[in-house]
VMD Tcl script that builds the backbone (N, CA, C; Angstrom):
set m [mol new atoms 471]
animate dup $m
set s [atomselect $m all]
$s set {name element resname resid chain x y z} {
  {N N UNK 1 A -45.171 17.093 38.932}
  {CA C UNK 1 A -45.146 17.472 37.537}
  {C C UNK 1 A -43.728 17.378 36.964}
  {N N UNK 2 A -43.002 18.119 37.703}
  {CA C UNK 2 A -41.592 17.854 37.190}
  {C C UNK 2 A -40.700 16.151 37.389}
  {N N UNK 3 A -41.520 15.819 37.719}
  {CA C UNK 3 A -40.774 14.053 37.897}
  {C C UNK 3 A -41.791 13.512 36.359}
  {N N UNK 4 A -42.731 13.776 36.076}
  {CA C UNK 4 A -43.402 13.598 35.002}
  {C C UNK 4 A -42.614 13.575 33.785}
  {N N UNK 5 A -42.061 14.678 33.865}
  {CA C UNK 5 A -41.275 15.542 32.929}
  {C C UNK 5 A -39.938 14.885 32.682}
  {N N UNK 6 A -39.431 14.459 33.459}
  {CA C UNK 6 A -38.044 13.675 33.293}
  {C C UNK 6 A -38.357 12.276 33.545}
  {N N UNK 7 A -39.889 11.709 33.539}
  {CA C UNK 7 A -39.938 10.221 33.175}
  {C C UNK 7 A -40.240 10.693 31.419}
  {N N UNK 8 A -40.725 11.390 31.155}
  {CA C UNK 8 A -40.701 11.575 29.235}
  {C C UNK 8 A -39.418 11.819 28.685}
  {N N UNK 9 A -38.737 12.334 29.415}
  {CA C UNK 9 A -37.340 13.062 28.317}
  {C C UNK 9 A -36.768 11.698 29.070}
  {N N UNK 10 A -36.423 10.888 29.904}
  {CA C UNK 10 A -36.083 9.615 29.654}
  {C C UNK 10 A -36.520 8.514 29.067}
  {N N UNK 11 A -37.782 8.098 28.719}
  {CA C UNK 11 A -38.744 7.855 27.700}
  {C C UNK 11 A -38.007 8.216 26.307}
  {N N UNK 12 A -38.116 9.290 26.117}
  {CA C UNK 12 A -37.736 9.626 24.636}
  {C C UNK 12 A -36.076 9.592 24.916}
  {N N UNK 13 A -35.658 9.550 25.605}
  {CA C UNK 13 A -34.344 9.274 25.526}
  {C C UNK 13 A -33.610 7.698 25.037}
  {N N UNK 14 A -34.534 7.048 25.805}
  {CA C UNK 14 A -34.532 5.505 25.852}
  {C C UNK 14 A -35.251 5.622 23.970}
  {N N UNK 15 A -35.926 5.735 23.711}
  {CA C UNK 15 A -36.285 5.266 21.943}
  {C C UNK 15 A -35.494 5.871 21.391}
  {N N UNK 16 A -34.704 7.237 21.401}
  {CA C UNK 16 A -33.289 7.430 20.533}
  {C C UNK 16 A -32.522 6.735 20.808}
  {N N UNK 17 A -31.704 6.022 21.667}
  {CA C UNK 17 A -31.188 5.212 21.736}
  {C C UNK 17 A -30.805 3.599 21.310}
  {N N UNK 18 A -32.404 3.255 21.776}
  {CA C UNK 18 A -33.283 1.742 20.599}
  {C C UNK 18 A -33.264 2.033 19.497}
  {N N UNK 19 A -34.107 3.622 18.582}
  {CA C UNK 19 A -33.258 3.495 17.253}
  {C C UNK 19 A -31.785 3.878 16.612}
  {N N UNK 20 A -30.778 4.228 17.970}
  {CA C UNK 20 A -29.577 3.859 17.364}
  {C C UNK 20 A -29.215 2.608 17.395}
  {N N UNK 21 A -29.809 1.606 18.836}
  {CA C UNK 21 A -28.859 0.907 18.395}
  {C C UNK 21 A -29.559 -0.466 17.356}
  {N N UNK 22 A -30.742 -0.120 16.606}
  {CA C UNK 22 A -30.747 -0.996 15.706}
  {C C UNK 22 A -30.351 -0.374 14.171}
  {N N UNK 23 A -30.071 0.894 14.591}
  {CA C UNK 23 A -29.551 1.413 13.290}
  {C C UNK 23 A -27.995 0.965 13.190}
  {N N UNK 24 A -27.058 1.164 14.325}
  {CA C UNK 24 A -25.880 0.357 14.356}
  {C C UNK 24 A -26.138 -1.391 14.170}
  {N N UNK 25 A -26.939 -1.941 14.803}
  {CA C UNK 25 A -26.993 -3.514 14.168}
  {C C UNK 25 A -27.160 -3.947 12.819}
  {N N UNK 26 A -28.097 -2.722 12.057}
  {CA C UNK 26 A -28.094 -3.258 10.600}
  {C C UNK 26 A -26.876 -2.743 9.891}
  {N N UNK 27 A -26.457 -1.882 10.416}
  {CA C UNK 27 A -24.500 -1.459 9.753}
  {C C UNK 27 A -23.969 -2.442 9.834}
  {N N UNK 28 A -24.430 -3.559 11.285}
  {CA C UNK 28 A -22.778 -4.415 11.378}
  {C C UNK 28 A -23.209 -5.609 10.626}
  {N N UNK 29 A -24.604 -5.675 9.979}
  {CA C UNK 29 A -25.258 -6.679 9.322}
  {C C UNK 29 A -24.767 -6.571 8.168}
  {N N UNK 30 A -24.929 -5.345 7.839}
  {CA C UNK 30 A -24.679 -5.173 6.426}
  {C C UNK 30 A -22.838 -5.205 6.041}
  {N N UNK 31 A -22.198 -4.686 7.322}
  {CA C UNK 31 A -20.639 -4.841 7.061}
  {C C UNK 31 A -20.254 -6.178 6.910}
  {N N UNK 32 A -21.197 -7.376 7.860}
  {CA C UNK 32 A -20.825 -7.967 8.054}
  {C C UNK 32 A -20.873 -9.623 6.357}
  {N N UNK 33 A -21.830 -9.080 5.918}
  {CA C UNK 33 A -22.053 -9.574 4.489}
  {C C UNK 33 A -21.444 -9.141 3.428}
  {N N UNK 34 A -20.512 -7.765 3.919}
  {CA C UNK 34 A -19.512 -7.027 2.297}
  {C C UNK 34 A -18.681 -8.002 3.128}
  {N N UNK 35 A -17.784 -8.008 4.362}
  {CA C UNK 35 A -16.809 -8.928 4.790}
  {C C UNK 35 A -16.958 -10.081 4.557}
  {N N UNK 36 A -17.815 -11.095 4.312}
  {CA C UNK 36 A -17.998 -12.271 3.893}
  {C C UNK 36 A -17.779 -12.651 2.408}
  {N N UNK 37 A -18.443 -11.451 1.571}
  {CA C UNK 37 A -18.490 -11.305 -0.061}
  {C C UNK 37 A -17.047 -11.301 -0.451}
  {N N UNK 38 A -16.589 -10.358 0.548}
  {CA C UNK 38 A -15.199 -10.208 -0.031}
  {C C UNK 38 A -14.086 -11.581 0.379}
  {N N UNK 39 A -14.516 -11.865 1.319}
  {CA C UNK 39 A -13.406 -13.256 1.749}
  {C C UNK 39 A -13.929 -13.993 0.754}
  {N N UNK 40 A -14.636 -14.313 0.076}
  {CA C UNK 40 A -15.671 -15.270 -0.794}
  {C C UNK 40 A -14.370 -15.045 -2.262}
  {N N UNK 41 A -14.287 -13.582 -2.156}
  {CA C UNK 41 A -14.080 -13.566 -3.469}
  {C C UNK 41 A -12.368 -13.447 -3.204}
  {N N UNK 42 A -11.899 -13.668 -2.816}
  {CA C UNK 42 A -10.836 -13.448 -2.084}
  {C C UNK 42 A -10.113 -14.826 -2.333}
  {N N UNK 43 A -10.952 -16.283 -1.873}
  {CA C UNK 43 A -10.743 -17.321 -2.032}
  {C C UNK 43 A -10.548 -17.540 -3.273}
  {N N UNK 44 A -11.455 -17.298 -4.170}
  {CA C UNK 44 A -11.791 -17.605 -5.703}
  {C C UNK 44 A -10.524 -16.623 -6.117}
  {N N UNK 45 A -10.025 -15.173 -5.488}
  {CA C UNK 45 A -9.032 -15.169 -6.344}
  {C C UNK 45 A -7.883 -15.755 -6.187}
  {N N UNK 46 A -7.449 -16.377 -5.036}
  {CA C UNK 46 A -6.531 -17.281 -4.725}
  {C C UNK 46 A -6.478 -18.535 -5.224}
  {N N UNK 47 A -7.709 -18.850 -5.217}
  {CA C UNK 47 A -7.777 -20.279 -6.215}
  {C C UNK 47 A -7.611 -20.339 -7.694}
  {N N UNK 48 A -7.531 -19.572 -8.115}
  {CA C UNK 48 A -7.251 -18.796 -9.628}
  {C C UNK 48 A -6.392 -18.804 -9.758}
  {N N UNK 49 A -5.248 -17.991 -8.772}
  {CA C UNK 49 A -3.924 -17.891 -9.080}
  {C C UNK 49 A -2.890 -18.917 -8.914}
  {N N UNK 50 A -3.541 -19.834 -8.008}
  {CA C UNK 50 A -2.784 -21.551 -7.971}
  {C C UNK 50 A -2.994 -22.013 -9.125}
  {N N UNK 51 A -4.705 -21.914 -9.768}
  {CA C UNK 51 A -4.607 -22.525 -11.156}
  {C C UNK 51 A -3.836 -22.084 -12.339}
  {N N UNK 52 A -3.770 -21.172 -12.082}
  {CA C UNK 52 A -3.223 -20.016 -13.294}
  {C C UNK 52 A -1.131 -20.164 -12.851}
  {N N UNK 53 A -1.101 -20.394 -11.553}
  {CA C UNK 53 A 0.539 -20.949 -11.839}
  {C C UNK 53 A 0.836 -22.009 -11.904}
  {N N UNK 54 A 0.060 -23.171 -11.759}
  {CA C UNK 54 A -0.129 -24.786 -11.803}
  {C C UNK 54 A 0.186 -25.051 -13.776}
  {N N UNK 55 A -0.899 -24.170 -14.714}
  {CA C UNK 55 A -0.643 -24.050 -16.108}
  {C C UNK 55 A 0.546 -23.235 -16.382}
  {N N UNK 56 A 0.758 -22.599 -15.729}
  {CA C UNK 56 A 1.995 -21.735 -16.167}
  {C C UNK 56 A 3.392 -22.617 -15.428}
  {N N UNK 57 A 3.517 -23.146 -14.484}
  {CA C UNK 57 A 4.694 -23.919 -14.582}
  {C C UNK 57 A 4.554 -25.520 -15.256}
  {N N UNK 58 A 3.290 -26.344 -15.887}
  {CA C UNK 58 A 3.532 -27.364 -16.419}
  {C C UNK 58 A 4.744 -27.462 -18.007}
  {N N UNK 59 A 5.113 -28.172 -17.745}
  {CA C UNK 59 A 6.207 -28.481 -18.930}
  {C C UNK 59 A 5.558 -28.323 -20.152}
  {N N UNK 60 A 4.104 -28.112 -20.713}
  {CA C UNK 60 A 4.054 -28.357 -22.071}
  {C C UNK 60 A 3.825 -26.531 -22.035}
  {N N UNK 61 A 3.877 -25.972 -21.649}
  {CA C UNK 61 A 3.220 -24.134 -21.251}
  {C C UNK 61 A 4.526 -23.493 -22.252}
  {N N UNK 62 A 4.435 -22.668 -23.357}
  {CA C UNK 62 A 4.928 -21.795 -23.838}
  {C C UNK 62 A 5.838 -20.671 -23.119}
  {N N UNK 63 A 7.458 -21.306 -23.151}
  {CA C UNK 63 A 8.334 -19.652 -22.770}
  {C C UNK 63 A 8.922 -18.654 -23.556}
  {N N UNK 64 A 8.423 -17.774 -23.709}
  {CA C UNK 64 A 8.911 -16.888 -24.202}
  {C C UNK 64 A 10.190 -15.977 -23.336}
  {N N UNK 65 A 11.621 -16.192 -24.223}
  {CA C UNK 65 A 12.863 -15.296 -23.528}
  {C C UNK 65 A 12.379 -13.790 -23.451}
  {N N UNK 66 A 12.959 -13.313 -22.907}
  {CA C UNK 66 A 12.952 -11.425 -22.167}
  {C C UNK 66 A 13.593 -11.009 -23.421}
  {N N UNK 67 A 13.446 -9.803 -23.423}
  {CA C UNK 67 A 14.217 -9.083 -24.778}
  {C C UNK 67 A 15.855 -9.034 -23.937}
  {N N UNK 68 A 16.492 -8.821 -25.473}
  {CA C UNK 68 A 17.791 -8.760 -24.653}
  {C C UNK 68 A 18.284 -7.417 -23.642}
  {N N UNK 69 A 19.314 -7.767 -23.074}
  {CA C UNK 69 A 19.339 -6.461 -21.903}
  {C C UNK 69 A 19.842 -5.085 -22.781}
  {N N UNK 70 A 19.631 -3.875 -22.681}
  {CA C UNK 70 A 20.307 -2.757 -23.383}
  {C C UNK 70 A 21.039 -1.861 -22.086}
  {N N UNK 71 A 22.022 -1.056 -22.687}
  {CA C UNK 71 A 22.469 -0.081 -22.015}
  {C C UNK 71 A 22.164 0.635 -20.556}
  {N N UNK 72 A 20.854 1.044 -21.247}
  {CA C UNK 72 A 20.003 2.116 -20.148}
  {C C UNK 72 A 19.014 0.781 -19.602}
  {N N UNK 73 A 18.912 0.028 -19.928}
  {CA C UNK 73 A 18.134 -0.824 -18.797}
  {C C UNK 73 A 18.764 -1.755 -18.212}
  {N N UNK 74 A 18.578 -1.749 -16.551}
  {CA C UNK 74 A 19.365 -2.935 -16.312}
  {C C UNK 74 A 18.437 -4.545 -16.265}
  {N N UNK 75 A 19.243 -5.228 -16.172}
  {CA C UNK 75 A 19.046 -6.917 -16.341}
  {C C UNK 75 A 17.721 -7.457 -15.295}
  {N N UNK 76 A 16.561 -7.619 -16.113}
  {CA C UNK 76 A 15.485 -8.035 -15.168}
  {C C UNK 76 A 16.145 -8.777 -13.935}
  {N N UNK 77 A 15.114 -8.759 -12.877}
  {CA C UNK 77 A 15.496 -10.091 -11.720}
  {C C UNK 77 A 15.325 -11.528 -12.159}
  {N N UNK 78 A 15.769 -12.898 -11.538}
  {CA C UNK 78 A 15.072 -14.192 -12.217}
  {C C UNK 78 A 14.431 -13.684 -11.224}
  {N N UNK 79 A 13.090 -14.701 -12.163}
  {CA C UNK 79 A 11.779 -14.837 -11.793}
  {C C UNK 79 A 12.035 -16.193 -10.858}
  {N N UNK 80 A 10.851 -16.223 -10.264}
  {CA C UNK 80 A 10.467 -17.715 -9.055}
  {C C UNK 80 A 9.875 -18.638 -9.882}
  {N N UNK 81 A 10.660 -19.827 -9.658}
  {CA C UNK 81 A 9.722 -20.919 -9.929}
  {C C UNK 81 A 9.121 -21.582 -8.870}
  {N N UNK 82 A 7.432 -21.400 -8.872}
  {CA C UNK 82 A 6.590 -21.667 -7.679}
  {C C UNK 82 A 6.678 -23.395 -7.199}
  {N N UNK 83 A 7.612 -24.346 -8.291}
  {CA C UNK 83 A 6.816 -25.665 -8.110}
  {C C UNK 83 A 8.536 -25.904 -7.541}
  {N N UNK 84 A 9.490 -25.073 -7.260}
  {CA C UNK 84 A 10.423 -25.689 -6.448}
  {C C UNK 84 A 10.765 -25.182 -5.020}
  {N N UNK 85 A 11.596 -24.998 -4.106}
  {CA C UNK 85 A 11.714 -24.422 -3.052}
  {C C UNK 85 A 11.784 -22.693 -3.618}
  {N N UNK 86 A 11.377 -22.253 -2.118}
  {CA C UNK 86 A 11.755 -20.633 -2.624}
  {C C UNK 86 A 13.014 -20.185 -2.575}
  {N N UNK 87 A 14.209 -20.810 -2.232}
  {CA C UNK 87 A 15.219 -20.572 -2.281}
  {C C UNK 87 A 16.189 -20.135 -3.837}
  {N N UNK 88 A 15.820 -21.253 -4.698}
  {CA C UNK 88 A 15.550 -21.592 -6.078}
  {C C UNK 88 A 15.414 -20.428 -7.005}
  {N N UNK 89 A 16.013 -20.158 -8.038}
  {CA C UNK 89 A 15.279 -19.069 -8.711}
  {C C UNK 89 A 15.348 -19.527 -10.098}
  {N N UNK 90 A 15.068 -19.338 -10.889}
  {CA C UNK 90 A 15.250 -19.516 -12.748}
  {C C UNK 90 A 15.828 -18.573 -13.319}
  {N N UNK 91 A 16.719 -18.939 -14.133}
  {CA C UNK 91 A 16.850 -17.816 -14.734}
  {C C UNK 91 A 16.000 -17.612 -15.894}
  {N N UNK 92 A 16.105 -15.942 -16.538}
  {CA C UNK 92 A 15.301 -15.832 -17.158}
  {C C UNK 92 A 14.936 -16.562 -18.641}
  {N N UNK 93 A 15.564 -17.323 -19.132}
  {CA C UNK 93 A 15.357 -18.127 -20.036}
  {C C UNK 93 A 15.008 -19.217 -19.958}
  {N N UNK 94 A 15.232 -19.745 -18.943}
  {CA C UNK 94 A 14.152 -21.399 -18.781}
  {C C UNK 94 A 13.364 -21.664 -18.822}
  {N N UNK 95 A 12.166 -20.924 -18.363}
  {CA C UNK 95 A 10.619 -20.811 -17.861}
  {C C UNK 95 A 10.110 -20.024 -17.958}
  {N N UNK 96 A 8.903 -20.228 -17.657}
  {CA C UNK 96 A 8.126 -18.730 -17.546}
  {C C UNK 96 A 7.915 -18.055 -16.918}
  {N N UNK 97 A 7.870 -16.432 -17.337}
  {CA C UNK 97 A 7.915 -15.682 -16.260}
  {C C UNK 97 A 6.204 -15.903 -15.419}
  {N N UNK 98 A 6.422 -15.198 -14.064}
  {CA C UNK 98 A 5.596 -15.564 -13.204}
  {C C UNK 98 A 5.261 -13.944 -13.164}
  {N N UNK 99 A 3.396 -13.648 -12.627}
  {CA C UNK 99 A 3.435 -12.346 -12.758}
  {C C UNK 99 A 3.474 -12.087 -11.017}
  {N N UNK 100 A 3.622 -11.077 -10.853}
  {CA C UNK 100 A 3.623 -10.375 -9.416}
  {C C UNK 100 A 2.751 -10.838 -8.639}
  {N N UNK 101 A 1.566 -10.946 -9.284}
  {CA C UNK 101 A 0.535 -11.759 -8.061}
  {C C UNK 101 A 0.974 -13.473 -7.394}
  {N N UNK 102 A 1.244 -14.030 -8.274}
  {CA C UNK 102 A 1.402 -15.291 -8.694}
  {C C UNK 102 A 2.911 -15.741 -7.570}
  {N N UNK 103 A 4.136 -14.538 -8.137}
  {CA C UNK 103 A 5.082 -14.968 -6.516}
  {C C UNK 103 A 4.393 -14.274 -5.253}
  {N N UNK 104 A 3.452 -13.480 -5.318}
  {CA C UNK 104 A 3.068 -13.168 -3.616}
  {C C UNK 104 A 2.078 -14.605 -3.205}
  {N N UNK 105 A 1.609 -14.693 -4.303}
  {CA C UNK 105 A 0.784 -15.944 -3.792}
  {C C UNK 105 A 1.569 -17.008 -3.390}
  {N N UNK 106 A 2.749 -17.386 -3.971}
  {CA C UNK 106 A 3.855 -18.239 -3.552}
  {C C UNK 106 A 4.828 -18.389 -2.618}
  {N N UNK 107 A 4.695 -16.949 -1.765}
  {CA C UNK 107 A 5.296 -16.636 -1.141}
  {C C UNK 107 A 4.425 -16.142 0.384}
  {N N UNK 108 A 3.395 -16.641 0.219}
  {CA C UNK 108 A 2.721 -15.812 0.859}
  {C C UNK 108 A 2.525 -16.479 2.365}
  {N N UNK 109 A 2.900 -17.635 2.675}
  {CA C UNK 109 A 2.678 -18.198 3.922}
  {C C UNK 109 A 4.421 -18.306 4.768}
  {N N UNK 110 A 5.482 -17.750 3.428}
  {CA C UNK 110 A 6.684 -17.888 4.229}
  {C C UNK 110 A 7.398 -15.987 4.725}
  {N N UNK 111 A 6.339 -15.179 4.413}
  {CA C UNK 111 A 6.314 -13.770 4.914}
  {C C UNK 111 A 6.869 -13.597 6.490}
  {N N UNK 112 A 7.834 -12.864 6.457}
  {CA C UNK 112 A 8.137 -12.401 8.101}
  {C C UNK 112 A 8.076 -11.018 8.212}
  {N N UNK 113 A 7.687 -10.718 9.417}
  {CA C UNK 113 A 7.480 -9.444 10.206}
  {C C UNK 113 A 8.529 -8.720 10.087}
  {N N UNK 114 A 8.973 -7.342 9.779}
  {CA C UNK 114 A 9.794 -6.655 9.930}
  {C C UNK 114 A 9.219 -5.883 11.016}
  {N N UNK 115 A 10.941 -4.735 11.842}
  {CA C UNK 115 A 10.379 -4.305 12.354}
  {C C UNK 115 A 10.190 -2.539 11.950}
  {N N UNK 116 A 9.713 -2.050 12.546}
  {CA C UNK 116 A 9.089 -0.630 11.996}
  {C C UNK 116 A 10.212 0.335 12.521}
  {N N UNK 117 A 10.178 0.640 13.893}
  {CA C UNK 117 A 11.270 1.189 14.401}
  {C C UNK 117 A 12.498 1.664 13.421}
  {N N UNK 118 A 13.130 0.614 12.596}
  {CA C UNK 118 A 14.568 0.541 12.243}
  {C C UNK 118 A 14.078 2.304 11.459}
  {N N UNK 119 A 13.081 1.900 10.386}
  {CA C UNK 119 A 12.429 2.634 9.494}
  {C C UNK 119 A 12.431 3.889 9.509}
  {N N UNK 120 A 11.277 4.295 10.872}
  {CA C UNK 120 A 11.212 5.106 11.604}
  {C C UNK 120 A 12.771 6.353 11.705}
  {N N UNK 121 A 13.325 5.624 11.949}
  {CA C UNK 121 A 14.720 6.370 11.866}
  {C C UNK 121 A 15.173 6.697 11.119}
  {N N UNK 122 A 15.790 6.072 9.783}
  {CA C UNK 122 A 15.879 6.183 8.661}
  {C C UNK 122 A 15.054 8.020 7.875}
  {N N UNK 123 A 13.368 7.490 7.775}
  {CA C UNK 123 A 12.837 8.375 7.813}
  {C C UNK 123 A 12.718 9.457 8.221}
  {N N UNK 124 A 13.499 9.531 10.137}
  {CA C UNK 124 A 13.797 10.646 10.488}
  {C C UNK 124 A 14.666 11.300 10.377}
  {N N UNK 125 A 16.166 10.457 9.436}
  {CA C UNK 125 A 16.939 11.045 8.910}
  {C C UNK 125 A 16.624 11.826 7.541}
  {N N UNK 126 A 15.823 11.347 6.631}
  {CA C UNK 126 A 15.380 11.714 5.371}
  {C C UNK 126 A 14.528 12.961 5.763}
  {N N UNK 127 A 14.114 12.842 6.413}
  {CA C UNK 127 A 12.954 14.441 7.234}
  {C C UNK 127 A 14.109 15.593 7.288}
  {N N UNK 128 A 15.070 15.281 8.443}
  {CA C UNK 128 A 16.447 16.231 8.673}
  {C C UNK 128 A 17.022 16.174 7.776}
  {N N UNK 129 A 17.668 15.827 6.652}
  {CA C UNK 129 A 18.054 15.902 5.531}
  {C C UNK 129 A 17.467 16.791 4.172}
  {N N UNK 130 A 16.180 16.567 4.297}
  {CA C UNK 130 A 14.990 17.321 3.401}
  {C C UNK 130 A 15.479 18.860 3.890}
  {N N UNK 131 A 14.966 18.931 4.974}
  {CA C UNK 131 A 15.101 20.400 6.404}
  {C C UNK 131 A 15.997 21.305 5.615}
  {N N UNK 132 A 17.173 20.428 6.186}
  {CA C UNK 132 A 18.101 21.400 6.207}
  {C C UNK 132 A 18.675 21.600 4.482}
  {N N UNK 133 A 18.053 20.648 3.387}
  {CA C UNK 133 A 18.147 21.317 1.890}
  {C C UNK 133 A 17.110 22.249 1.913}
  {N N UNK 134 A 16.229 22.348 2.089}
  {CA C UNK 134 A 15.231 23.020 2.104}
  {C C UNK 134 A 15.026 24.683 2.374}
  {N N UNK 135 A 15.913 24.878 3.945}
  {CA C UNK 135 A 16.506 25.765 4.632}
  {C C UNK 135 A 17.751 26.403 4.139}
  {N N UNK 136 A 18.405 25.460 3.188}
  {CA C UNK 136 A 19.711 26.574 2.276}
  {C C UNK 136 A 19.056 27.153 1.474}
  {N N UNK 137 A 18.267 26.137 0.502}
  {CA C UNK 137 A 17.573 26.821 -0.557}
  {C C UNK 137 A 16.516 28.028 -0.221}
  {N N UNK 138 A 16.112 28.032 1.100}
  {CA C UNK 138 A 15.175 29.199 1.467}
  {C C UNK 138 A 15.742 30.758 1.209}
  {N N UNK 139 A 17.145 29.950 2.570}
  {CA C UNK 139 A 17.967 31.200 2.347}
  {C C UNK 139 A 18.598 31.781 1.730}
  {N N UNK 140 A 19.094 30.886 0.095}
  {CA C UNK 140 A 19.249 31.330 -1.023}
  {C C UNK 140 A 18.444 32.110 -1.891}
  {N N UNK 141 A 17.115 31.979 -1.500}
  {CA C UNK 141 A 16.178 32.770 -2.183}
  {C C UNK 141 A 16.187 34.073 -1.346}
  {N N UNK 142 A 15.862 33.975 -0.324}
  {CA C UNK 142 A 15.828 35.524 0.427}
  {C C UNK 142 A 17.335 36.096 0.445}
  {N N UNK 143 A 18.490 35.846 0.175}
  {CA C UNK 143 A 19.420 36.641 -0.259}
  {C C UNK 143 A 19.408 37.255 -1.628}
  {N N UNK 144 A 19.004 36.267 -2.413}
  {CA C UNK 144 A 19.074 36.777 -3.620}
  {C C UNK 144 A 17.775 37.872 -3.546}
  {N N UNK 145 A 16.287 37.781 -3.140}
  {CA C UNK 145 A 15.228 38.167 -3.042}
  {C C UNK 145 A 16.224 39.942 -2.501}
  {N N UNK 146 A 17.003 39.762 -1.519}
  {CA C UNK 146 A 17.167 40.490 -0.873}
  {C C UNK 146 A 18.067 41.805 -1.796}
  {N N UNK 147 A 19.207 40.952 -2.721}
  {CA C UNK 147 A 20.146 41.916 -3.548}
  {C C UNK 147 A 19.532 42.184 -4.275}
  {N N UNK 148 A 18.083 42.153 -5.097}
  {CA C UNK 148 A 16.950 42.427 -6.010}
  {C C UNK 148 A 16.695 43.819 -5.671}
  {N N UNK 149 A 15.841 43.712 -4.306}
  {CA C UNK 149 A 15.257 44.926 -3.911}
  {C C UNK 149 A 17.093 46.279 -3.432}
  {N N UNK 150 A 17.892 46.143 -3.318}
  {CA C UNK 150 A 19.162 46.643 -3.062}
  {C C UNK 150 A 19.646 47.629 -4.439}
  {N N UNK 151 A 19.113 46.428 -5.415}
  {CA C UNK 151 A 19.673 46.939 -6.670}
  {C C UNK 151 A 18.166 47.920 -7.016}
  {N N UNK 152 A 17.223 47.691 -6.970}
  {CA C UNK 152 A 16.561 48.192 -6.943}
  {C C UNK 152 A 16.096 49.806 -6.466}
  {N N UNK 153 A 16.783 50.049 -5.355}
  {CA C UNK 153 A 17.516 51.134 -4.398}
  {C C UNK 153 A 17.925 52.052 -5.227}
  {N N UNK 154 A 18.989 51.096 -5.892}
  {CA C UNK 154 A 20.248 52.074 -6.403}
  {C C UNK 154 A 19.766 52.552 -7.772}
  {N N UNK 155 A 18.804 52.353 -8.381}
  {CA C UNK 155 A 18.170 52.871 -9.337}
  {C C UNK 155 A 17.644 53.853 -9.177}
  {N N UNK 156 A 16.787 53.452 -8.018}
  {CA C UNK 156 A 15.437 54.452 -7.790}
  {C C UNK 156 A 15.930 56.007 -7.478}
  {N N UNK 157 A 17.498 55.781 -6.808}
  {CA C UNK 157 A 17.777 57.251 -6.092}
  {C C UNK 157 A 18.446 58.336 -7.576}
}
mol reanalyze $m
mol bondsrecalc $m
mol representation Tube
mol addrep $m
């Protein structure tokens, strides 16, 4: 009887299992068609943005100059011109400006790896730095917090 008993609860063990794992297969079905949709559309927006800087650097394309520089603002960067080396830059009155998508797209196959580490450090200086402002200002409050209740004292008596 008891071997009965643990051929059913393995039985029913085995069909929870079969319906997980076709409940996980239609997840990776279904992930696997948003991942496709999206590379789909991904292409089309890349192909857009070649077209869209192909019209924007031809010679007959409308430039409009930057306003002039003022005081409190400083002097835009030149912009990239995508149809020469990336070394190259324009200044801002020659051409047209290029929008942000348009130089990553231009830039996008000559990208190098940084490394993380350097960062890391940096950051762990900005952490210890935070700290120890953080830790004056604490203890500036609980002194002062502290001559509050003192003066407070000297009233009360």
């Amino acid at each position: 009887m008891a071997e009965f008993e643990e051929m059913k609860r393995e039985a029913e063990r085995l069909r929870q299992e079969a319906a997980r794992l076709k409940e996980e297969e239609e997840r990776l079905k279904q992930e696997a068609e948003r991942l496709k949709k999206e590379k789909e559309e991904t292409e089309r927006f890349k192909a857009s943005l070649l077209d869209s800087s192909a019209k924007t650097s031809s010679p007959s394309s409308i430039a409009t100059p930057p306003p002039p520089p003022t005081l409190s603002m400083p002097p835009p960067p030149p912009t990239l011109n995508v149809t020469s080396s990336p070394t190259t830059t324009m200044t801002p009155s020659s051409g047209a400006a290029l929008s942000l998508a348009e130089m990553i797209a231009a830039k996008q196959g000559k990208l190098k790896a940084t490394e993380i580490e350097e960062r890391v450090v940096q950051e762990d200086e900005v952490v210890l730095a935070l700290r120890g402002i953080l830790t004056a200002r604490r203890q500036d409050t609980n002194i002062s917090s502290d001559e509050e209740e003192e003066d407070d004292d000297d009233w009360s008596e």
